[in-house]
N, C-alpha and C positions, 0 to 999 in steps of 0.2 A: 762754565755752564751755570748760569742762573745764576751771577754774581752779584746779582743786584737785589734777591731775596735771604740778606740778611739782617738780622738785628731785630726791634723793636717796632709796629707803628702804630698807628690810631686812624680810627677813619668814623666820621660822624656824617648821616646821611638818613633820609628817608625810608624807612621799611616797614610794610606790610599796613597796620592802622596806628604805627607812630610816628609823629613829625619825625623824630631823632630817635636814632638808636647809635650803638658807639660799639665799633666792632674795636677789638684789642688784638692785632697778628703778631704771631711771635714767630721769626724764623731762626734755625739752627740746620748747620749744615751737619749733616752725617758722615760725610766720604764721598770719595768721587761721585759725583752725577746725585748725590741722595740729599733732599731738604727735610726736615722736618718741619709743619706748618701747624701751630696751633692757634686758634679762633676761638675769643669768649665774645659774643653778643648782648647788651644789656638795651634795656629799653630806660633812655633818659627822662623818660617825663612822668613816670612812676615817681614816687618819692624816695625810696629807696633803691631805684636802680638797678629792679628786679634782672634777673638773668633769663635770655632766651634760649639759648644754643651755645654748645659747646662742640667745637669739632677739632679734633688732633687728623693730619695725613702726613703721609707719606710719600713722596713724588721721587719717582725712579727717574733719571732723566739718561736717554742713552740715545745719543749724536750717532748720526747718520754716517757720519766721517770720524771713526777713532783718531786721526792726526787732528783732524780740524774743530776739534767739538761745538766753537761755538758756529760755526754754520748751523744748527739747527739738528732737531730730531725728533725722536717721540716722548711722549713723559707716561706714564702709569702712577695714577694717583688713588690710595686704596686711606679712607676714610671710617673713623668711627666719629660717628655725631649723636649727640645725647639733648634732646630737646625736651627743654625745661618747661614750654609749656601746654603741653599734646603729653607729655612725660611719656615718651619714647624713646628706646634707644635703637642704634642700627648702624651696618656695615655696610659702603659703596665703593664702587670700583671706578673710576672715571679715564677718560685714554683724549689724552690731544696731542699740542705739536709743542716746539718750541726756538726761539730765536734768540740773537744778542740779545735783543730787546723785547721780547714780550714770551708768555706764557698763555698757552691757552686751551683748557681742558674741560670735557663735559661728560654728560651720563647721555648713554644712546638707547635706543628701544632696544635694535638687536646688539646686544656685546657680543656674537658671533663675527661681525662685518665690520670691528676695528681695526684687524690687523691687516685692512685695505686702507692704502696711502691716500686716495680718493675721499675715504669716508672721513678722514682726520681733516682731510683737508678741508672739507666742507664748515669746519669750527672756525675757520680766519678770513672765510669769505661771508661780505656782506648780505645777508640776506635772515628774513621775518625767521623767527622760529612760530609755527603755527599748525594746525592739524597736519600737511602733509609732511612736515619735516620731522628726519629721525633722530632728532635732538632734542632730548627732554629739558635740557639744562646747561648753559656754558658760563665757567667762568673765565674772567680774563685778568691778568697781571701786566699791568704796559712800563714800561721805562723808557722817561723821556726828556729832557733836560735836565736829567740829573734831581729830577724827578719816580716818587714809583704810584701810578694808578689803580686803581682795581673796579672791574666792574663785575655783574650778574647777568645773564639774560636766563628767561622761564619761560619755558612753553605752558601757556594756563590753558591750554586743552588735555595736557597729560600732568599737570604737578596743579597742586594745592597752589595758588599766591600766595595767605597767610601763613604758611608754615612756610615753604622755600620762595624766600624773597626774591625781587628782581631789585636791583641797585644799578643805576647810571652810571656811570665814569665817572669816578669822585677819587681825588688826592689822596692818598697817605700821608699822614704827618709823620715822620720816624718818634720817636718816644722813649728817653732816656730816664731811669731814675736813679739815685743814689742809695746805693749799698747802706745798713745800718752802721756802719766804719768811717762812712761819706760823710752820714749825716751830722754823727756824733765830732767828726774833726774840722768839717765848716760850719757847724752851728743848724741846731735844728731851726727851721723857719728861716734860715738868710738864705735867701733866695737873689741874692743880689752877682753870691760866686758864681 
C-alpha cells in the first residue's frame, strides 16, 4: 500500500502571488497501511526563502480487501498545519480513496457523509470543484512511469486561494542529501561522486 510514497522530494511550481515556491515532502512509512507526510513550503523569490507553511500528516490507509491491499481503499488523513504567513496554526481531518497508483484525499463541508462510498468516490471523478460541490479542497498523489505527481485543486467559493493554494500536476523530483559522514568522507563540495 502506498509504496511509492517513500523517501525525499522536491517540487517547484506556481502558488498563490509567487511565480515559484518550493515545496519539500518528506515520506516515512510508520507500519502497515500508516505514512507519515511532512510539507515545508518556502517562497523562492524572497531573498531569503521565506517559509509559508508547514504541514506534518498522517494517512491511515485501510484496503477494502485485507488479502489484496493494493486493490484499493480508503485513507484518513488527520493534519496539523502551521502557516507562517497568516501565523495560524490548526488541525484537519481529510477522508479519500486510494489505488496501486494514486492517492486521493480531501476536506468536505459535511464530514458526516464520508463514511459513504459514493461521497469518496466523488474525489477521483472529473469534475469543477465550484459552489455546488461538497468539496472544499482535494489533493492528489499520482504514480506513473515510474514517476510520482502531485497536485491541488480549491474550491475559491469556500477556501481562501492565497492562504490554500491550488497547484497543477507538476512532477516530484525525489531529493537525496549526504549525511555529515557522507560529506566529510567524499569531500565537502565534490559533487562529482
Amino acid at each position: 500500500m502506498a509504496h511509492f510514497l517513500r523517501g525525499n522530494f522536491k517540487g517547484f511550481y506556481a502558488a498563490g502571488s509567487s511565480a515559484c515556491v518550493r515545496d519539500v515532502f518528506r515520506f516515512r512509512q510508520l507500519g502497515e497501511g500508516k505514512v507519515l507526510m511532512e510539507v515545508t513550503r518556502r517562497d523562492m523569490e524572497s531573498m531569503a526563502g521565506r517559509y509559508w507553511r508547514y504541514e506534518n500528516a498522517r494517512m491511515q490507509l485501510t484496503p477494502i480487501d485485507v488479502d489484496e491491499p493494493r486493490l484499493g481503499g480508503t485513507v484518513q488523513v488527520k493534519s496539523f498545519v502551521a502557516d507562517w504567513r497568516t501565523l495560524t496554526l490548526g488541525m484537519k481531518t481529510q477522508y479519500g480513496v486510494y489505488s496501486d497508483d494514486f492517492i486521493t484525499y480531501g476536506t468536505f463541508k459535511d464530514a458526516g457523509s464520508v463514511d459513504d462510498e459514493a461521497t469518496l468516490l466523488k474525489l477521483v471523478e472529473d469534475q469543477s470543484l465550484d459552489d455546488t460541490s461538497s468539496i472544499l479542497d482535494k489533493t492528489t498523489f499520482r504514480f506513473d512511469n515510474n514517476a510520482l505527481s502531485f497536485s491541488k485543486e480549491v474550491n475559491a467559493e469556500h477556501c481562501d486561494p492565497e492562504v490554500n493554494h491550488a497547484i497543477g500536476e507538476s512532477s516530484l523530483v525525489p531529493h537525496h542529501t549526504n549525511s555529515w559522514t557522507e560529506a566529510l568522507f567524499y569531500g565537502i563540495g565534490n559533487k562529482s561522486v
